[in-house]
NULO-437011 format. One record per residue: x, y, z of N, C-alpha, C, CB in turn; residue in three letters; residue number from 0. Coordinates in Angstrom, 3 decimals. Each point is the difference from the previous one (the first is absolute). Glycine has a CB too. Example, Ala and Ser with C-alpha at 12.3 -4.5 7.8 and 13.67 -1.06 7.14 Angstrom:
REM NULO-437011
- n_east | n_north | n_up | ca_east | ca_north | ca_up | c_east | c_north | c_up | cb_east | cb_north | cb_up | nuvex | drense
- 13.190 | -5.690 | 7.800 | -0.890 | 1.190 | 0.000 | 0.900 | 1.200 | 0.000 | -1.892 | -1.173 | 1.246 | ALA | 0
- 1.542 | 2.223 | -1.966 | 0.820 | 1.190 | 0.060 | -0.770 | 1.090 | 0.730 | 1.184 | -0.628 | -2.145 | SER | 1
//
This chain:
REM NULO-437011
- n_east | n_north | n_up | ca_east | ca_north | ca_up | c_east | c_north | c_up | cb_east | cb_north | cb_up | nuvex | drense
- 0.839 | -1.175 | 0.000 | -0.839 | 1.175 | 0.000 | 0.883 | 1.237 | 0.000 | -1.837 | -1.238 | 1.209 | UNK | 0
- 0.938 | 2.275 | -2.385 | 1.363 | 1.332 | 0.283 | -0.565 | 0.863 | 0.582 | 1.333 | -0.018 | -1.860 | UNK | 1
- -0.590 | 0.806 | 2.652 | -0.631 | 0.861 | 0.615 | 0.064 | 1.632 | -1.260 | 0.760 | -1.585 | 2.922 | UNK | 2
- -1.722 | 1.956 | -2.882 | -0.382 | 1.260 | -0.555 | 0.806 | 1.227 | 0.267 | -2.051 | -0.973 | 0.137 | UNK | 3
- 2.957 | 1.867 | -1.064 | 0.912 | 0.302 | 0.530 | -0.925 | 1.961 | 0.034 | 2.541 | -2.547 | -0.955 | UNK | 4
- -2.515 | 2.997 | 1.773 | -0.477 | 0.961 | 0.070 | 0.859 | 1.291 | -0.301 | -1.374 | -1.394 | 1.344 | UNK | 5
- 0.753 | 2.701 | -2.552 | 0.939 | 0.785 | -0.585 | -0.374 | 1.422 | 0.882 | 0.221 | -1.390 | -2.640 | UNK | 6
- 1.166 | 2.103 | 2.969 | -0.349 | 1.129 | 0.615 | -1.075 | 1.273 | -0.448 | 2.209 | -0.844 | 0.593 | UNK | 7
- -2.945 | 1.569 | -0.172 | -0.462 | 0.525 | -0.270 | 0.601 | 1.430 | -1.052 | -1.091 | -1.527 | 2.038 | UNK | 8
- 2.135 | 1.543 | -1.752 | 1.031 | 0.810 | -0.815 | 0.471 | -0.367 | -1.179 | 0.591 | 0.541 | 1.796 | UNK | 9
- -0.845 | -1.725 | -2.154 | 0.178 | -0.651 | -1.310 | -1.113 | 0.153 | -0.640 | 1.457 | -1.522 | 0.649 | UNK | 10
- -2.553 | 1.497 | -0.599 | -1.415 | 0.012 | -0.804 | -0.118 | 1.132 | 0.082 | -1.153 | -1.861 | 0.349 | UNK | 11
- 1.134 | 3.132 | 0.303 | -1.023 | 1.088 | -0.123 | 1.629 | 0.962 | -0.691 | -2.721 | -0.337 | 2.601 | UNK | 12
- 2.377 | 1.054 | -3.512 | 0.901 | 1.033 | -1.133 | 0.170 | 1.059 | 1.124 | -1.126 | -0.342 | -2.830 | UNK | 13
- 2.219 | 1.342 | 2.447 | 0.604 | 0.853 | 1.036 | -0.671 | 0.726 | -0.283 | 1.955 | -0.330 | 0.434 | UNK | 14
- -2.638 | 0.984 | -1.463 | -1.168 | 1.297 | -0.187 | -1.218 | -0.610 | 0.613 | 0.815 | 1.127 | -2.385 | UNK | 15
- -0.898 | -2.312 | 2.738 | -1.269 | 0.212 | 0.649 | 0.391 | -0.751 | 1.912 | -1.844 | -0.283 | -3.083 | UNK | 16
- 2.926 | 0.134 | 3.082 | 0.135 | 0.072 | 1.913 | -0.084 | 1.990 | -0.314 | 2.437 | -2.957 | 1.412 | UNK | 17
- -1.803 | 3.744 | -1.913 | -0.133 | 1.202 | 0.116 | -1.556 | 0.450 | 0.068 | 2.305 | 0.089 | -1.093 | UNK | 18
- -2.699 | -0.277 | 0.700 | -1.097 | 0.567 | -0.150 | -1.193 | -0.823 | 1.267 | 0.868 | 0.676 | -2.957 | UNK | 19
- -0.636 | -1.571 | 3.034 | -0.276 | -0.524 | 2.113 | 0.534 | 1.084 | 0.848 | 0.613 | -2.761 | -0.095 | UNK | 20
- 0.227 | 3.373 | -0.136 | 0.545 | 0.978 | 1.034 | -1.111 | 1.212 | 0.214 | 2.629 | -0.573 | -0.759 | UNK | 21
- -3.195 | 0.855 | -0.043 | -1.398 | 0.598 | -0.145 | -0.993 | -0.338 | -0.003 | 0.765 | 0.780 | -0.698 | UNK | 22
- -1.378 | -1.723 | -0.079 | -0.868 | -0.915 | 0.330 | -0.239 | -0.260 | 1.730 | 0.748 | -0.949 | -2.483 | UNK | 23
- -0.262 | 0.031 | 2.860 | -0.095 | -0.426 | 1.642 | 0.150 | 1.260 | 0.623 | 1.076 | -2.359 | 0.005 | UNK | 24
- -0.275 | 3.414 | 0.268 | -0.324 | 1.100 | 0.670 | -1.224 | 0.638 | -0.344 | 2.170 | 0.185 | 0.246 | UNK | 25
- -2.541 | -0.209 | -1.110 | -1.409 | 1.189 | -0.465 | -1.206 | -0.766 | 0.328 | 1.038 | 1.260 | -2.233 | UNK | 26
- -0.406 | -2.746 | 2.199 | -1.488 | -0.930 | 0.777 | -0.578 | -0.091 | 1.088 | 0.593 | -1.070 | -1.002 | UNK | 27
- 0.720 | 1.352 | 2.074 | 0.187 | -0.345 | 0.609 | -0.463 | 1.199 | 1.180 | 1.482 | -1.750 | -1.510 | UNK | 28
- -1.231 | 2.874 | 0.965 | -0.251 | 1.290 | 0.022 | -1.484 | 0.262 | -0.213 | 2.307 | 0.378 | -0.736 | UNK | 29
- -2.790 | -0.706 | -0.103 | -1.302 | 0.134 | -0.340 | -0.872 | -0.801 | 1.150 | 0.673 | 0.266 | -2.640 | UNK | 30
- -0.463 | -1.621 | 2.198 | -0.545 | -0.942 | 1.158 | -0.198 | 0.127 | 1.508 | 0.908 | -1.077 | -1.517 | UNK | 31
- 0.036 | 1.872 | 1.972 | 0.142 | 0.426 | 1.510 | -0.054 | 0.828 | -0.077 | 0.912 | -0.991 | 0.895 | UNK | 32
- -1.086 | 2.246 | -1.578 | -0.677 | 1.101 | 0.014 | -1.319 | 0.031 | -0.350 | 1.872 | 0.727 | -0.285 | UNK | 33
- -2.690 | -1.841 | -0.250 | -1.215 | -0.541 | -0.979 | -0.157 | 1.553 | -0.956 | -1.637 | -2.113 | 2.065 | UNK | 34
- 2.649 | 2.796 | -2.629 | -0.224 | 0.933 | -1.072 | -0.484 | -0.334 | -0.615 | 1.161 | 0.822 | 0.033 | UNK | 35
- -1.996 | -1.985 | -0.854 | -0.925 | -0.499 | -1.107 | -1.402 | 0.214 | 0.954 | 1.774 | -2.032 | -1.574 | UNK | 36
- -1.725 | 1.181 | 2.662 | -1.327 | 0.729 | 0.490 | -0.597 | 1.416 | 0.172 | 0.497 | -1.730 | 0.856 | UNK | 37
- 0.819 | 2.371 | -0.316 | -0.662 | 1.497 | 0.540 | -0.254 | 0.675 | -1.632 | 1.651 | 0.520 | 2.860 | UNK | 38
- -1.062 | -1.022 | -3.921 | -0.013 | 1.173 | -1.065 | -0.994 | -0.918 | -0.567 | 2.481 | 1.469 | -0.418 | UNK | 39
- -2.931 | -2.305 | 0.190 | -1.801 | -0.914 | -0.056 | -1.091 | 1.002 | 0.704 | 1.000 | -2.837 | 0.518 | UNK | 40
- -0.489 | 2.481 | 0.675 | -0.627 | 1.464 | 0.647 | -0.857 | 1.277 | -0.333 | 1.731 | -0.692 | 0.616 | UNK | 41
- -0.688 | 0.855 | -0.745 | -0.001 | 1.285 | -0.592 | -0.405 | 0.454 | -1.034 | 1.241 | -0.108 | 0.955 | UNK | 42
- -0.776 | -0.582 | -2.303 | -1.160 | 0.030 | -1.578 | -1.754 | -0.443 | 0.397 | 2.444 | -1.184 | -1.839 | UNK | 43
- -2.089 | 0.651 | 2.680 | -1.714 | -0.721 | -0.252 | -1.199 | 1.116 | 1.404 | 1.300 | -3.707 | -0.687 | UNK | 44
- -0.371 | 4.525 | 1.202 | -0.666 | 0.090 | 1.266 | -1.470 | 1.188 | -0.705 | 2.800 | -0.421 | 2.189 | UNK | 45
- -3.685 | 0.463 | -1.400 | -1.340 | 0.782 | -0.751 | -0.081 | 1.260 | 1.063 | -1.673 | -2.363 | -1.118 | UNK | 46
- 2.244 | 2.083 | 2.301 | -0.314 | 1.600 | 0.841 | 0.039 | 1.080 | -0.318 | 0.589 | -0.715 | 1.201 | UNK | 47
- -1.352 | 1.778 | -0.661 | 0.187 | 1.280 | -0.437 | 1.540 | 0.624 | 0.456 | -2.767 | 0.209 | 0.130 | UNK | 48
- 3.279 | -0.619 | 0.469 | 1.321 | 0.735 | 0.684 | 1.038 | -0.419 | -0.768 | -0.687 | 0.059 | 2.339 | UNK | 49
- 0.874 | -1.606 | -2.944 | 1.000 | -0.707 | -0.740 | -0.003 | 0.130 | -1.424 | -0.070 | -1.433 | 1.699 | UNK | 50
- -0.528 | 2.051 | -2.039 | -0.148 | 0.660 | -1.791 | 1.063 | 0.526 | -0.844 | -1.945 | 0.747 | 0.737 | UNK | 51
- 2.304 | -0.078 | 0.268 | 1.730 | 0.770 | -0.164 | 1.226 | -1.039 | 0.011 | -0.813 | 2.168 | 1.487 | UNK | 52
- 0.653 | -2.961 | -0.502 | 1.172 | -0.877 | 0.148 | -0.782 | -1.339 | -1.509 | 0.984 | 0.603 | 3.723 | UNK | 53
- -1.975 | -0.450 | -4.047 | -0.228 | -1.437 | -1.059 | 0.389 | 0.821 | -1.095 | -2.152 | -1.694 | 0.870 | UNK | 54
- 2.049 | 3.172 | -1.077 | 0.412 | 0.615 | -1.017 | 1.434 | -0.220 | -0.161 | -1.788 | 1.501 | 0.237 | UNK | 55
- 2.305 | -1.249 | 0.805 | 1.689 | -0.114 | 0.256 | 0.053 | -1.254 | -0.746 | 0.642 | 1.126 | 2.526 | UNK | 56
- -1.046 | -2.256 | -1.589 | 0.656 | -1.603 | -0.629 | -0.485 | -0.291 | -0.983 | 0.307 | -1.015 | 1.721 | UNK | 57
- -1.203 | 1.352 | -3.048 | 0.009 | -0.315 | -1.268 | 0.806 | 1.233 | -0.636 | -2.264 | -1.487 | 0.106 | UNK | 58
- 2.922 | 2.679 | 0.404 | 0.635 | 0.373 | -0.648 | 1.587 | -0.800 | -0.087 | -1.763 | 2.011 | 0.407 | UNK | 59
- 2.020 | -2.428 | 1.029 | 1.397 | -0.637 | 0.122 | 0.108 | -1.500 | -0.779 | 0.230 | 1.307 | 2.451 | UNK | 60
- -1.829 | -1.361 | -2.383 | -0.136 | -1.665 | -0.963 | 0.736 | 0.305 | -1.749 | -3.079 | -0.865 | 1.458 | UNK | 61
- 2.379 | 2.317 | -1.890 | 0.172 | -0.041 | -1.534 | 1.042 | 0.340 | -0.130 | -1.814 | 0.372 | -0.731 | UNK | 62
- 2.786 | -0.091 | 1.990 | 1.505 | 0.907 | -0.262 | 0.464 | -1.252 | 0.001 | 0.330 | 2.517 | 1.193 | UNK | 63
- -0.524 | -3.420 | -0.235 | 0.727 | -1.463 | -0.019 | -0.572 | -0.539 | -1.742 | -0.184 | -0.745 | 3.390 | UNK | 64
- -0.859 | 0.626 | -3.767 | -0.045 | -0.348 | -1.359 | 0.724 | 0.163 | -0.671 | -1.407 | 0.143 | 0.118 | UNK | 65
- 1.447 | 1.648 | -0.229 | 0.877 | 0.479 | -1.201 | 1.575 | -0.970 | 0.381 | -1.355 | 3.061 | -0.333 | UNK | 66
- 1.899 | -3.147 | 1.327 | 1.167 | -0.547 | 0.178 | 0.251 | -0.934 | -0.820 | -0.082 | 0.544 | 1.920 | UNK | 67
- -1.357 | -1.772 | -1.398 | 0.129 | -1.263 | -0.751 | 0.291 | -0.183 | -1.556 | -1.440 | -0.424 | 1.769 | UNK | 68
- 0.572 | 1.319 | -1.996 | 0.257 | 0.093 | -1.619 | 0.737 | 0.860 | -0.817 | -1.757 | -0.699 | 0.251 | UNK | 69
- 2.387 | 1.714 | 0.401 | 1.067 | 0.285 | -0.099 | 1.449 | -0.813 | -0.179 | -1.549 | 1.386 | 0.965 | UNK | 70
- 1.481 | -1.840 | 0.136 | 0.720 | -1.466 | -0.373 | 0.398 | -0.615 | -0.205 | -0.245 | 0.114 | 0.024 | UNK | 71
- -1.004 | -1.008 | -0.196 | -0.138 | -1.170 | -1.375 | 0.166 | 0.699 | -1.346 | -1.814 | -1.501 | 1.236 | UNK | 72
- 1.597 | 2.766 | -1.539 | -0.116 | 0.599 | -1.378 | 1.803 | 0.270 | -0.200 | -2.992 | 1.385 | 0.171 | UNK | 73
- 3.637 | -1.066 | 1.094 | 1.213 | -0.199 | -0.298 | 0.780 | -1.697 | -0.091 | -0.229 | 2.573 | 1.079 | UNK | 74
- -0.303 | -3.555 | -0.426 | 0.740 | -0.780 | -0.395 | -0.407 | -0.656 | -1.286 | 0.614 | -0.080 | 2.224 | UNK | 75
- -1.988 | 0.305 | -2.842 | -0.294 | -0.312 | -1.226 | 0.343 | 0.712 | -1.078 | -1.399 | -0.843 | 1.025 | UNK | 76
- 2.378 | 2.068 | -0.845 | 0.478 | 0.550 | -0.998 | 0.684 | -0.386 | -1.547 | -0.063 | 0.874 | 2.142 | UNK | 77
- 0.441 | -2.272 | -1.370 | 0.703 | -1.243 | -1.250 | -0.984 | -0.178 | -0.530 | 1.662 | -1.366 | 0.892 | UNK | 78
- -2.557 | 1.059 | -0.647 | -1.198 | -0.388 | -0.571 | -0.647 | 1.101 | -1.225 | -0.327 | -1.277 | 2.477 | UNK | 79
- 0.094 | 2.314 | -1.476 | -0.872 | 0.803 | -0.663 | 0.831 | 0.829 | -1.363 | -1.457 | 0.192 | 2.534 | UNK | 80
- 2.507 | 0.043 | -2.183 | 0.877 | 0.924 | -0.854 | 1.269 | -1.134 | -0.936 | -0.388 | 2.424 | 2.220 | UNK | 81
- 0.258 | -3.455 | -1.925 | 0.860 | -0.722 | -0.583 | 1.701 | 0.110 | 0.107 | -2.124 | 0.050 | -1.267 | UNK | 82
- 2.374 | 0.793 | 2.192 | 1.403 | 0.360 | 0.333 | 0.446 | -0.424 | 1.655 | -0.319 | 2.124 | -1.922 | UNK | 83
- 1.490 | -2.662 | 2.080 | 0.256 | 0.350 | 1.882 | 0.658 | 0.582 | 0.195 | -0.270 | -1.389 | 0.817 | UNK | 84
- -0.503 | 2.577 | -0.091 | 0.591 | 0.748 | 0.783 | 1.007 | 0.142 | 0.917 | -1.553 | 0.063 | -0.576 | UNK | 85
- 2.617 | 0.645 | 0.828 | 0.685 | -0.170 | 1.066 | -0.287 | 0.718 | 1.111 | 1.387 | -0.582 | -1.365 | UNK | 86
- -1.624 | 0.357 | 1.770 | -0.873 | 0.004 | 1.522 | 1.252 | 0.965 | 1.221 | -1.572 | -3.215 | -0.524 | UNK | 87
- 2.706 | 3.080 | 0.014 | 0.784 | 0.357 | 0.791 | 0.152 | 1.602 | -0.814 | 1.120 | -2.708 | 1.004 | UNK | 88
- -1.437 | 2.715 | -1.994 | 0.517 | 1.458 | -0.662 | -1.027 | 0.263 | -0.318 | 2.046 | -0.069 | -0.837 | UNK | 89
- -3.602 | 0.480 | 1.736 | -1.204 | -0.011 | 0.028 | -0.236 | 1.677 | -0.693 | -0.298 | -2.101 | 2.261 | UNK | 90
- 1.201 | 2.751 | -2.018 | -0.186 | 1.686 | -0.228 | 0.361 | 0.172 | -1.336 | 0.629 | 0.886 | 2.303 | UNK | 91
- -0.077 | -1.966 | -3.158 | 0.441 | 0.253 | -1.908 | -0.977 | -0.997 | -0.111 | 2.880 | 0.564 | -0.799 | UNK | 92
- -3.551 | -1.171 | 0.856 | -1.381 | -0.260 | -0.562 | -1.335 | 0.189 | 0.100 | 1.225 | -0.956 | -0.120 | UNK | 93
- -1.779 | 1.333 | -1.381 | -0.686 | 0.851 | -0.282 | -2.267 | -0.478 | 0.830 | 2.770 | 0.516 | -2.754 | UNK | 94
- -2.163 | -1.668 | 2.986 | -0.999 | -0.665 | 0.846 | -0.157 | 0.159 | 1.105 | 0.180 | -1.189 | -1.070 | UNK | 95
- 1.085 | 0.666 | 2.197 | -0.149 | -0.169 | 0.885 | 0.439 | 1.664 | 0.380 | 0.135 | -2.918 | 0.017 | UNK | 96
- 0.494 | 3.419 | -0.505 | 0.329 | 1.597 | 0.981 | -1.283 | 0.575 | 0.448 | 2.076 | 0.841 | -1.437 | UNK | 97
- -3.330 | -1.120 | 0.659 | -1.449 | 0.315 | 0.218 | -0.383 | -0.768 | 1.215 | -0.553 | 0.385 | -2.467 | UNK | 98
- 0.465 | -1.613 | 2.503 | -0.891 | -0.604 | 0.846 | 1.184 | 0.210 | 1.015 | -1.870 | -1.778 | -1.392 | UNK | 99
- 2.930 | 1.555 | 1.616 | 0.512 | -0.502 | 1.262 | -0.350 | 1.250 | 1.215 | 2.105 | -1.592 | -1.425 | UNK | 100
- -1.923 | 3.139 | 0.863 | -0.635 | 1.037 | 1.031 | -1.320 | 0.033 | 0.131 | 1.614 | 1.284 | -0.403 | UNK | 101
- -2.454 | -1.793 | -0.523 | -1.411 | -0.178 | 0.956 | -0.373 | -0.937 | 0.133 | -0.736 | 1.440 | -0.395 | UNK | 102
- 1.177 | -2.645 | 0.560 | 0.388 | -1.000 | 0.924 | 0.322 | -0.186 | 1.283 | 0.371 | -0.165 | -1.597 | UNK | 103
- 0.494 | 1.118 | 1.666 | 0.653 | 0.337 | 1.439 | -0.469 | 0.908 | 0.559 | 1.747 | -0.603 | -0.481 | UNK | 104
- -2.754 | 1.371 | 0.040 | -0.421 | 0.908 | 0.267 | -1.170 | -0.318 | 0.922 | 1.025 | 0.962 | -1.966 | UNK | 105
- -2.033 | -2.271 | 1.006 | -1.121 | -0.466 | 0.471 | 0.013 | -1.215 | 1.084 | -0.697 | 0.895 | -2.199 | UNK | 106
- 1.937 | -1.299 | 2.196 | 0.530 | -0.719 | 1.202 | 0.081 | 0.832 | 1.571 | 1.418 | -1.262 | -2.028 | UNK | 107
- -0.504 | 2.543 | 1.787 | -0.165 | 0.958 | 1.090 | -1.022 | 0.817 | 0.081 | 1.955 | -0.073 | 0.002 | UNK | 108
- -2.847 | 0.282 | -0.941 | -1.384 | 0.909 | 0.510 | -1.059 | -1.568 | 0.760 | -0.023 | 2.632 | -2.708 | UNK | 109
- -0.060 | -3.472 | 2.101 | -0.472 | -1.139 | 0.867 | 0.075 | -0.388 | 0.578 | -0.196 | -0.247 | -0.555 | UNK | 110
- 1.294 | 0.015 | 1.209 | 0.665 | -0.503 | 1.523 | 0.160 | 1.237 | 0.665 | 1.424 | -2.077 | -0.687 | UNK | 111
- -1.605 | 3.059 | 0.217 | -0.580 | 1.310 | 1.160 | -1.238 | -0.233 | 0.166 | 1.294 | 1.884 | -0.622 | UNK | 112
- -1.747 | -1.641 | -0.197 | -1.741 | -0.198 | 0.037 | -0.560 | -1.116 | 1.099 | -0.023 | 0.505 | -2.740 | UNK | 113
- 0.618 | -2.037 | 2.049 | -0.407 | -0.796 | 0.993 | 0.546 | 0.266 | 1.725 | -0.118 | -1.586 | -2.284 | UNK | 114
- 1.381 | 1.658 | 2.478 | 0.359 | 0.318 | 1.514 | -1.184 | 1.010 | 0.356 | 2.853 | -0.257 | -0.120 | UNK | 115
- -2.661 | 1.224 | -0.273 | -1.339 | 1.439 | -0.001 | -1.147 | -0.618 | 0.919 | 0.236 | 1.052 | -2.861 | UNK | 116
- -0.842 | -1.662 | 1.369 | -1.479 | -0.977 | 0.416 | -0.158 | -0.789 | 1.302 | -0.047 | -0.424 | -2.360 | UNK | 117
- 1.428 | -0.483 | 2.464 | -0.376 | -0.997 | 0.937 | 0.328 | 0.550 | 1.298 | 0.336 | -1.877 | -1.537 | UNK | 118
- 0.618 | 3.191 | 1.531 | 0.277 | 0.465 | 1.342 | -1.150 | 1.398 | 0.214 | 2.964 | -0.957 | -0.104 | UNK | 119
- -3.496 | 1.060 | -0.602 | -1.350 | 0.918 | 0.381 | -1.429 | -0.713 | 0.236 | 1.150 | 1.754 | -1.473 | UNK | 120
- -1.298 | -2.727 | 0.577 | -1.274 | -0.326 | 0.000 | -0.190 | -1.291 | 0.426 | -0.350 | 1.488 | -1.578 | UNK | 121
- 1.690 | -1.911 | 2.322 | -0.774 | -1.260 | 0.401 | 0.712 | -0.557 | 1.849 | -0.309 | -0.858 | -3.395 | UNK | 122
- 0.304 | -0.265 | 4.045 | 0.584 | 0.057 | 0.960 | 1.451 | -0.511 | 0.534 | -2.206 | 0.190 | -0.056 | UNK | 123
- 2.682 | -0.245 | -1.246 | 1.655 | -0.090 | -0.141 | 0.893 | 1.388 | 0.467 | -0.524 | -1.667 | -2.186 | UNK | 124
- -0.069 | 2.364 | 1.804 | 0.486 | 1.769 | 0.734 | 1.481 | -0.039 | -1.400 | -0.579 | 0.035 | 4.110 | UNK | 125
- 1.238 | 0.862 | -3.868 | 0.476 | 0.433 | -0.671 | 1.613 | -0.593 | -0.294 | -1.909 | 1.710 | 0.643 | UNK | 126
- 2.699 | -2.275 | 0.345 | 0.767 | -0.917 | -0.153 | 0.321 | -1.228 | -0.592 | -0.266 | 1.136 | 1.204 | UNK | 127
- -0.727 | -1.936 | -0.885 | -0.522 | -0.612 | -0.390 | -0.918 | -0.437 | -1.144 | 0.809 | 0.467 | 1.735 | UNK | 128
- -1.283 | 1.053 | -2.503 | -0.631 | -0.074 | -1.153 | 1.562 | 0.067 | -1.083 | -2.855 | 1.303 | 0.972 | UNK | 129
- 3.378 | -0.846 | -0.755 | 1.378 | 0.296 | -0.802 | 0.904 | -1.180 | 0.003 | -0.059 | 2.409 | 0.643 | UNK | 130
- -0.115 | -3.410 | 0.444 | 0.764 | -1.381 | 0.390 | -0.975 | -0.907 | -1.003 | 0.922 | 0.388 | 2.954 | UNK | 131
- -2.471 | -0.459 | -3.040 | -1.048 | -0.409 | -0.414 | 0.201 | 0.262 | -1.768 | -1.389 | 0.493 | 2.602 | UNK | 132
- 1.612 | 0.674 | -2.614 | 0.583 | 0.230 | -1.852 | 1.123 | -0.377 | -0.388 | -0.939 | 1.792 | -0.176 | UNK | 133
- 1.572 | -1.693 | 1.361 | 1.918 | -0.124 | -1.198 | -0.711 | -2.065 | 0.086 | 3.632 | 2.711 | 1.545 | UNK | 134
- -4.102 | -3.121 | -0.784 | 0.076 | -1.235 | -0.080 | -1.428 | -0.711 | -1.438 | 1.242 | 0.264 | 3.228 | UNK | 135
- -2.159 | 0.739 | -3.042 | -0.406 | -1.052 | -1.356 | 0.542 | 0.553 | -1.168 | -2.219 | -0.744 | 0.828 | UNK | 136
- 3.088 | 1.666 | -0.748 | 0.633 | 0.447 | -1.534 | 1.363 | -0.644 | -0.092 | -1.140 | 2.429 | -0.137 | UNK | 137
- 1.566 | -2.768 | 1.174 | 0.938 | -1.101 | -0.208 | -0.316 | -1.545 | -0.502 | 0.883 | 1.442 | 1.703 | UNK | 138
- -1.910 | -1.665 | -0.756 | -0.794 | -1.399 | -0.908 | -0.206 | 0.285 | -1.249 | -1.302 | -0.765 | 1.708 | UNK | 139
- 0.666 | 1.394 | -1.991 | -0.246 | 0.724 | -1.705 | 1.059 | 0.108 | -1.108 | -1.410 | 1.457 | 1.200 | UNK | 140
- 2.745 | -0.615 | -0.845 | 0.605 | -0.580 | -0.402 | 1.329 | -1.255 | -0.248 | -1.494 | 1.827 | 0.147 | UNK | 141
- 1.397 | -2.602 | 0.890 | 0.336 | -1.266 | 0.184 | -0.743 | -0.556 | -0.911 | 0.603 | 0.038 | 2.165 | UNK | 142
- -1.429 | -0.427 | -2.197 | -1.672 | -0.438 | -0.770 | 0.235 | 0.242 | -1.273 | -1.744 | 0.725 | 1.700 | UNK | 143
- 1.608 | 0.173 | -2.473 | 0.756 | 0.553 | -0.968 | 1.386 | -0.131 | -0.792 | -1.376 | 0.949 | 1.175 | UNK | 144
- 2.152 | -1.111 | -0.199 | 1.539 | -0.031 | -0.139 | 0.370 | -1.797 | -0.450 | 0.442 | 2.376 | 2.218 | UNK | 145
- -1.757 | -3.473 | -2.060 | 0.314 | -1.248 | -0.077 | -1.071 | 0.281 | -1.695 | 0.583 | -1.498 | 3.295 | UNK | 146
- -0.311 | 2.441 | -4.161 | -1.081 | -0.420 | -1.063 | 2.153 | 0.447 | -0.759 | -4.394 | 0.884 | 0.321 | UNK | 147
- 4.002 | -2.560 | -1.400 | 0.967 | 0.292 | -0.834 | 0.103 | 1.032 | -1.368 | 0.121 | -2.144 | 1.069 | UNK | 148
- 1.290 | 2.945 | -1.266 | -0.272 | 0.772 | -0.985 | 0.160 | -0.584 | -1.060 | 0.412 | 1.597 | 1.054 | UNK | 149
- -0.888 | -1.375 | -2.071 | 0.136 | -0.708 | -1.440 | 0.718 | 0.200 | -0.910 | -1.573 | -0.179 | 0.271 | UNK | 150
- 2.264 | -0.273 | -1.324 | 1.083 | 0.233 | -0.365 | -0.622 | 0.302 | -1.610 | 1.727 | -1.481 | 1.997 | UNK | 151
- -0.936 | 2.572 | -2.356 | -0.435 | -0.062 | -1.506 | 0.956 | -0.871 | -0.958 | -0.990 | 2.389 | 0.364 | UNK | 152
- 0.572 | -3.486 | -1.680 | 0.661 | -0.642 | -0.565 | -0.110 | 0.570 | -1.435 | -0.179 | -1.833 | 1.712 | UNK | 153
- 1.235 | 1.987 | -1.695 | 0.634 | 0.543 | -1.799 | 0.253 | -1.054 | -0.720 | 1.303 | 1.931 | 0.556 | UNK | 154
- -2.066 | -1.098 | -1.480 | 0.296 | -1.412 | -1.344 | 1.141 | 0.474 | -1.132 | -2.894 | -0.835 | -0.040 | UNK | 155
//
């Protein structure tokens, strides 16, 4: 009988994606024990007359987090869409990405203001904690994100 030889976990999982666990598990983890998915549930759905302002807040921080998402993805599908790859490292001489990458970053930091904002005004995380509550699901987010592969353009 053979015994089954068991492979380290460092052998199967690719180094871009233990990296991207480094975010992942903190922003979960963060979230989870902070329940930031609950309180900002919360908060979109609540009907009171007093919480109107703060549900206004969290679908605005929702569509700023949107724009992020697809922001993005619209940058890593650039191979795709434009048929060229970009170099990503010399982001400011191309004629694509010099556009998106500042309002990108832009809608990343007006959203993760927004959300800290929201969750430390309008809900019972207070204000420390709403900002501990954001950096952590925008870290899940992009962890989450950061495990989608980019695609390669093939020349014929």
């Amino acid at each position: 009988m053979t015994i089954p030889r068991i492979q380290s976990i460092g052998n199967t999982i690719s180094k871009h994606t233990v990296r991207q666990l480094k975010f992942i598990i903190p922003g979960a983890a963060i979230t989870y024990v902070f329940n930031t998915h609950r309180v900002f549930l919360d908060l979109l759905t609540r009907q009171d007359e007093g919480g109107q302002w703060g549900r206004l807040f969290a679908f605005a921080s929702t569509g700023f987090e949107g724009l992020v998402i697809i922001l993005f993805l619209y940058v890593l599908l650039v191979p795709w869409i434009h048929g060229l790859e970009p170099d990503y490292r010399s982001w400011r001489d191309s004629g694509v990405l010099s556009s998106v990458i500042p309002i990108l970053t832009t809608a990343i930091l007006v959203g993760w203001s927004l959300l800290s904002f929201t969750l430390g005004r309008w809900s019972s995380l207070g204000y420390l904690e709403g900002v501990v509550g954001a950096s952590g699901l925008y870290a899940l987010t992009f962890g989450l994100l950061g495990l989608l592969p980019a695609p390669k353009v093939h020349r014929s």
